[in-house]
C-alpha positions in Angstrom: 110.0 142.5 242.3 109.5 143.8 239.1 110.5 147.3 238.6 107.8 150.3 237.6 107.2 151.3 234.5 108.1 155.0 234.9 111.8 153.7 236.3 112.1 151.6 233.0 110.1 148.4 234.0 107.7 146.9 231.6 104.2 148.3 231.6 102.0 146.2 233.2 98.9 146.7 230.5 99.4 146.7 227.3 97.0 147.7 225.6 96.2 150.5 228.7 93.7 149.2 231.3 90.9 152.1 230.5 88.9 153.9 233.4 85.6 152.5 232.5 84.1 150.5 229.8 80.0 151.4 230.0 77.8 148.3 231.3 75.4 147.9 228.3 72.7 145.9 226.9 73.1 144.1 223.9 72.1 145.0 220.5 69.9 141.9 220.2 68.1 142.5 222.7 67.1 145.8 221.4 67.1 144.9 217.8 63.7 144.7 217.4 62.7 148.0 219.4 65.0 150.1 217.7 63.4 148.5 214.4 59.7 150.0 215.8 61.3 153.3 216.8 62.5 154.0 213.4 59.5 152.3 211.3 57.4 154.8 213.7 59.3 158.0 212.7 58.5 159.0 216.3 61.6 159.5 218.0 60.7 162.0 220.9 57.8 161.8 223.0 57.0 158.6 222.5 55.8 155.4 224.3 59.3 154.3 225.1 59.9 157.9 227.2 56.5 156.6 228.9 57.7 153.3 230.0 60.7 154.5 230.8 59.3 157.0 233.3 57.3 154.6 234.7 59.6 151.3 235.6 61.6 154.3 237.3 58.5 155.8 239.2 58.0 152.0 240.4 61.7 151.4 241.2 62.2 154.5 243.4 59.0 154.8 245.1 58.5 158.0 243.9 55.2 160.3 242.6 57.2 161.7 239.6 60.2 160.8 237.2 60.7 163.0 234.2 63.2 161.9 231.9 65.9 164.9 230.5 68.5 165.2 228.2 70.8 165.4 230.9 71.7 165.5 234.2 72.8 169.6 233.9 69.9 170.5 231.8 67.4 168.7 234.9 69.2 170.5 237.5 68.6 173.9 235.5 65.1 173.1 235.4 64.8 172.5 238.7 66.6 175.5 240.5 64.4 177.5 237.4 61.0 175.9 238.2 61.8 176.2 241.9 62.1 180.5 241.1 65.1 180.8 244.0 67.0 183.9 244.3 70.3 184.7 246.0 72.6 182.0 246.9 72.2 178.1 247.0 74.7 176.3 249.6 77.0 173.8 247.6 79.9 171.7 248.1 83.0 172.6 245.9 83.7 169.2 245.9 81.9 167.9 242.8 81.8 168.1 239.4 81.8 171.2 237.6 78.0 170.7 236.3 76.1 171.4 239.7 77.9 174.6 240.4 77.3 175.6 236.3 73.3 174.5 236.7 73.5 177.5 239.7 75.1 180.1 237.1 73.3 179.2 234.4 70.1 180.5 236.9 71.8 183.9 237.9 72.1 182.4 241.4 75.2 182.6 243.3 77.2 179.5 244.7 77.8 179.8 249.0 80.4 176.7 248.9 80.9 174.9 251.9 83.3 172.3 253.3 82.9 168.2 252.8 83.5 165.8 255.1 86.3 164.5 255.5 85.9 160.6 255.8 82.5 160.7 253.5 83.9 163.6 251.0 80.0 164.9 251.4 78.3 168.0 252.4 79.4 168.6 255.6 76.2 169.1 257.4 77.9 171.0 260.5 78.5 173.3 258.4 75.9 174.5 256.6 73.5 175.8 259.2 76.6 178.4 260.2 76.6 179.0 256.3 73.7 180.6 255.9 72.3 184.0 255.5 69.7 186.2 254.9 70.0 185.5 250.7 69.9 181.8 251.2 67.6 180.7 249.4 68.3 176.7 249.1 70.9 173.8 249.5 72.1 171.9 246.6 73.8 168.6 247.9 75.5 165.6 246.1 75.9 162.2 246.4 79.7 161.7 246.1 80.8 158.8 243.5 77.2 157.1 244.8 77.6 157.9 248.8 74.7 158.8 250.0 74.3 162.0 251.9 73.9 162.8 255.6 69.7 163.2 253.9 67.6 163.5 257.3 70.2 166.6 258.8 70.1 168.2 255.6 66.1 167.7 255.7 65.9 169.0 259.0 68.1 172.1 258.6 66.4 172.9 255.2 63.1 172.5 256.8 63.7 174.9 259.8 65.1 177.6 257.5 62.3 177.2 254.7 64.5 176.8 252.4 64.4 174.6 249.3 66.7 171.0 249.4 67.4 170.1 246.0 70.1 166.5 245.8 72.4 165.9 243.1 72.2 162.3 242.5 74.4 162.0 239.3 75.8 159.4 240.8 72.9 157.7 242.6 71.7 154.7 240.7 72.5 151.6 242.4 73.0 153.3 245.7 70.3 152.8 248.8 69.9 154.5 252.2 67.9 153.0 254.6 67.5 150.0 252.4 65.6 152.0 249.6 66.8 153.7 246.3 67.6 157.5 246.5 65.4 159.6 244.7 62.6 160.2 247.4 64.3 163.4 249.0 64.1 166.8 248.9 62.3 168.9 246.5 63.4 167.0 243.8 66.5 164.6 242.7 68.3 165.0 239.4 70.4 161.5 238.4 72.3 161.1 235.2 72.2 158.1 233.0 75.7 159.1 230.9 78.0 156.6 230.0 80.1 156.4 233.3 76.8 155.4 235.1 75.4 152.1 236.6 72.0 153.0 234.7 72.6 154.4 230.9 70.7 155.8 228.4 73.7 157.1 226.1 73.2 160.6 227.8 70.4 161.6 229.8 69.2 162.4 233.3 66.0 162.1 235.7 64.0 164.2 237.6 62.3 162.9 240.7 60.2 164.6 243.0 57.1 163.9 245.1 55.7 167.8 244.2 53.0 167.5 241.4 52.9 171.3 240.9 57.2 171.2 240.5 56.7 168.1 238.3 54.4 169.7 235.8 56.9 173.1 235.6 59.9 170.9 234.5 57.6 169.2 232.3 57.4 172.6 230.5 60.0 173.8 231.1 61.9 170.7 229.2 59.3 172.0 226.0 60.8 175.7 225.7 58.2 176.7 228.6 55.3 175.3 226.2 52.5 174.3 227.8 50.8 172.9 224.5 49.5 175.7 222.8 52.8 177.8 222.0 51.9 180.5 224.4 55.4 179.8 226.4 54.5 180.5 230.1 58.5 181.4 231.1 62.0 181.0 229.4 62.5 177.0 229.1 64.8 175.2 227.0 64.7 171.7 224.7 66.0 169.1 227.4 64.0 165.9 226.4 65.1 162.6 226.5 64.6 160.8 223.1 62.8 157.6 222.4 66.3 155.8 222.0 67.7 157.1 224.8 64.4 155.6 226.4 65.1 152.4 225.1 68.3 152.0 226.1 67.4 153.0 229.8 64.8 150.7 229.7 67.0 148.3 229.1 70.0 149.2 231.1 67.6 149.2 234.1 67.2 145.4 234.1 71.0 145.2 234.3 71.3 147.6 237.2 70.6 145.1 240.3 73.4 143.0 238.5 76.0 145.8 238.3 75.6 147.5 241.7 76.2 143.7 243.1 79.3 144.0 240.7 80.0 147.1 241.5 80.4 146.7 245.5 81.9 143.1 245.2 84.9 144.5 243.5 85.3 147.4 245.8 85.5 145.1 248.7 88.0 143.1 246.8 90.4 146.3 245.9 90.0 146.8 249.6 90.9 143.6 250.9 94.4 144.0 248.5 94.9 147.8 249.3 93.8 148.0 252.9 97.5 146.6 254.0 99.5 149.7 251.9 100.5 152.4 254.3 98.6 155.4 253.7 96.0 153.9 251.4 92.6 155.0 252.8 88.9 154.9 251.6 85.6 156.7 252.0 83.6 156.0 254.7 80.2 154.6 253.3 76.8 155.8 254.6 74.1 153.5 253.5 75.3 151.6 250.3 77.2 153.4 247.6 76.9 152.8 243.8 80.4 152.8 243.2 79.9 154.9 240.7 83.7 155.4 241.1 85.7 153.7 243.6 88.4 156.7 245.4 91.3 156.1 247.3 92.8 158.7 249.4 96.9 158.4 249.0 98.1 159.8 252.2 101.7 160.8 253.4 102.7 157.9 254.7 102.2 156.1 251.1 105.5 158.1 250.7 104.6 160.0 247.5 101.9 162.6 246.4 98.4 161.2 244.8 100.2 163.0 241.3 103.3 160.9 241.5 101.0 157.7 241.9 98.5 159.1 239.2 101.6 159.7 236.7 103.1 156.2 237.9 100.0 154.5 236.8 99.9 155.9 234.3 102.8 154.7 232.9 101.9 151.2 233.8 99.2 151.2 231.7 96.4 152.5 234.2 94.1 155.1 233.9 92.8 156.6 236.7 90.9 160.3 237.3 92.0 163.0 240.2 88.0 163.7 240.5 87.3 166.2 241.7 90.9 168.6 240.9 90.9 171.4 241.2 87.6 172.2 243.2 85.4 174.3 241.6 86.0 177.4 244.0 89.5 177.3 242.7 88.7 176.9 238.7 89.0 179.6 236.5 84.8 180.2 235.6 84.5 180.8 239.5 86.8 183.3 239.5 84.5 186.4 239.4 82.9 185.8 242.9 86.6 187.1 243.8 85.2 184.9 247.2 88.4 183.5 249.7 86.7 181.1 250.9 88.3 178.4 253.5 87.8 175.1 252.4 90.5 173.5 253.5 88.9 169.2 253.7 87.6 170.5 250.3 91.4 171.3 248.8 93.2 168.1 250.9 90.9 165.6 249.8 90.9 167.1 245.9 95.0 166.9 246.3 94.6 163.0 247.7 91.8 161.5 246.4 92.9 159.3 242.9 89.6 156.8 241.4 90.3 153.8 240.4 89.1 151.7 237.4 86.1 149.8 237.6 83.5 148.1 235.5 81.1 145.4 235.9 82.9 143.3 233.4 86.4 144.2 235.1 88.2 140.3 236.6 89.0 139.3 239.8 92.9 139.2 238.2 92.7 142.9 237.4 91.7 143.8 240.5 94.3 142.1 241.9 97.1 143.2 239.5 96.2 147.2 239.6 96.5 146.4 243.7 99.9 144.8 243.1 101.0 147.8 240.9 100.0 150.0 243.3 102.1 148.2 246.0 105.2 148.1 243.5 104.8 151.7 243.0 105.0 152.1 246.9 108.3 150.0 247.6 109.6 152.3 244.8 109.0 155.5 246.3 112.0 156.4 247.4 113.4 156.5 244.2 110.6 157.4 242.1 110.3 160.5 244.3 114.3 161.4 244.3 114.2 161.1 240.4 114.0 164.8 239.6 113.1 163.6 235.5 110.4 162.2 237.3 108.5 165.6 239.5 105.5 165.9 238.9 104.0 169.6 237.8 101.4 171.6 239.6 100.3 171.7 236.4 99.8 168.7 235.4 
């Protein structure tokens, strides 16, 4: 067997196998909208932004879909619009943007633990988490999983408090058989580049409340309900008529890529499922894949940083999402909070995403799997080769 690359061994990608490569339509088969959008002048507000609204609104079975600049700007709005006060139960484990939309609003994140199997909101947890300044729950749909919805509904609903979903990741994923985007208050999806549905950057807010529709609206237009006289603080968060465009046409390729998406994961799975200590999340419902995670336990015979750094030296990129957790970064550190998260801080030390694209091969798949494997019957010495250690800073 060949021998890794960070013992000497030839790289097995050269060029480097990137993380992602975006899932896009072409530009011929937007030519000749882009050409109307520019011989219009109107590039905001336009009937592209309509369209775009509603093949979503159809899609997700839902009363209202306002598209934003971006995913963090659309949960701002919403927890603004919303007018909550106090603290908003979180996971830690997430990206950086859905604790940030809760200081942005003066609110106070009350982080609680994730599972440990589906790396979600723990809903055990939260009813025990809340107290007299809860004011609402702000959960997430990790790399596409959806969330344990109908507990979190039902605790939310006997504590009045307000149930808002992160669904970043939530494109191409389905519970029950249907698209997310129905639950809740309201749902705020991105359409950034590492998405199943893209827009260039960009986001959407769905909700079934016509009065909380109508205050993003607004609040997306500086708090300008037409005639200038703002009604509260908003902020410019509109999606543009290209960025319309390209969703529109991104949607008609996202049935296509989720299929994509899941058939791969199944076939990393069937090659990593015999490594010892290789372990994945436990699905509830169908996940978009947004980003396929392994879990690199002990018995894998190194850390998740040695096989992260070892990749990397074969030519793989991969992403520790989500180190370290947010109660643990440096912008969190004036809550001066100890809070006891400890699924929260194993799974952020184990959990390593692998690369995946809808255009990715069946023979990549299986060659990142066999790297992985070769990387494994090295760990003894990769792990005695003290040039080798990995940081805690890296």
């Amino acid at each position: 067997m060949n021998k890794p690359a960070i013992l000497g061994g030839k790289p097995a990608f050269t060029p480097a196998l990137p993380f992602l490569r975006p899932f896009l339509p072409s530009y011929e088969v937007m030519e000749n909208d882009l050409k109307s959008i520019f011989s219009s002048g109107i590039l905001t507000k336009g009937k592209y932004l309509k369209e775009y609204e509603s093949v979503l609104k159809r899609h997700l079975g839902v009363d209202h879909a306002v598209g934003v600049s971006s995913c963090t700007l659309g949960l701002v709005m919403v927890l603004r619009c919303l007018e909550l006060k106090g603290n908003v139960i979180v996971p830690s484990f997430t990206f950086p943007s859905t604790i940030h939309a809760i200081m942005w609003n003066k609110l106070t994140p009350l982080f609680v633990d994730c599972h440990n199997e589906t790396f979600n909101l723990d809903p055990s947890l939260v009813e025990k988490a809340i107290n007299s300044e809860t004011s609402a729950i702000l959960a997430v749909h990790i790399f596409g999983n959806p969330a344990d919805v109908e507990v979190l509904e039902d605790i939310a609903r006997r504590y009045k408090l307000k149930l808002i979903f992160d669904t970043a990741h939530g494109f191409g994923s389905e519970l029950n058989g249907k698209p997310l985007g129905i639950y809740g208050c309201a749902e705020v999806f991105s359409t950034s580049p590492t998405k199943l549905l893209i827009t260039g950057e960009g986001g959407v807010v769905t909700t079934g409340d016509d009065e909380l529709a109508e205050k993003i609206r607004i609040g997306i237009e500086y708090g300008n309900p037409g005639d200038y006289d703002c009604l509260f603080a908003g902020l410019n968060a509109r999606l543009s008529e290209i960025n319309s465009l390209t969703g529109i046409y991104s949607f008609s390729l996202l049935e296509e890529n989720a299929k994509i998406r899941n058939r791969l994961v199944e076939l990393y799975k069937k090659y990593l499922s015999s490594i010892p200590g290789i372990t994945f999340q436990k699905i509830n419902g169908k996940s978009s894949y947004k980003d396929f995670a392994i879990l690199v336990g002990s018995e894998y015979g190194l850390s998740r940083d040695h096989l992260w750094r070892a990749l990397e030296s074969e030519g793989v990129i991969t992403r520790r999402y989500f180190y370290p957790p947010n109660h643990l970064q440096k912008a969190l550190k004036y809550l001066n909070s100890n809070y006891n998260l400890p699924v929260t801080e194993e799974i952020a030390e184990r959990v390593l995403c692998l690369p995946i694209y809808s255009s990715m091969s069946d023979d990549v798949i299986a060659k990142v799997s066999e790297v992985i494997y070769r990387i494994y019957e090295a760990r003894d010495e990769i792990k005695s080769n003290q040039l080798l250690a990995v940081s805690s800073q890296v």
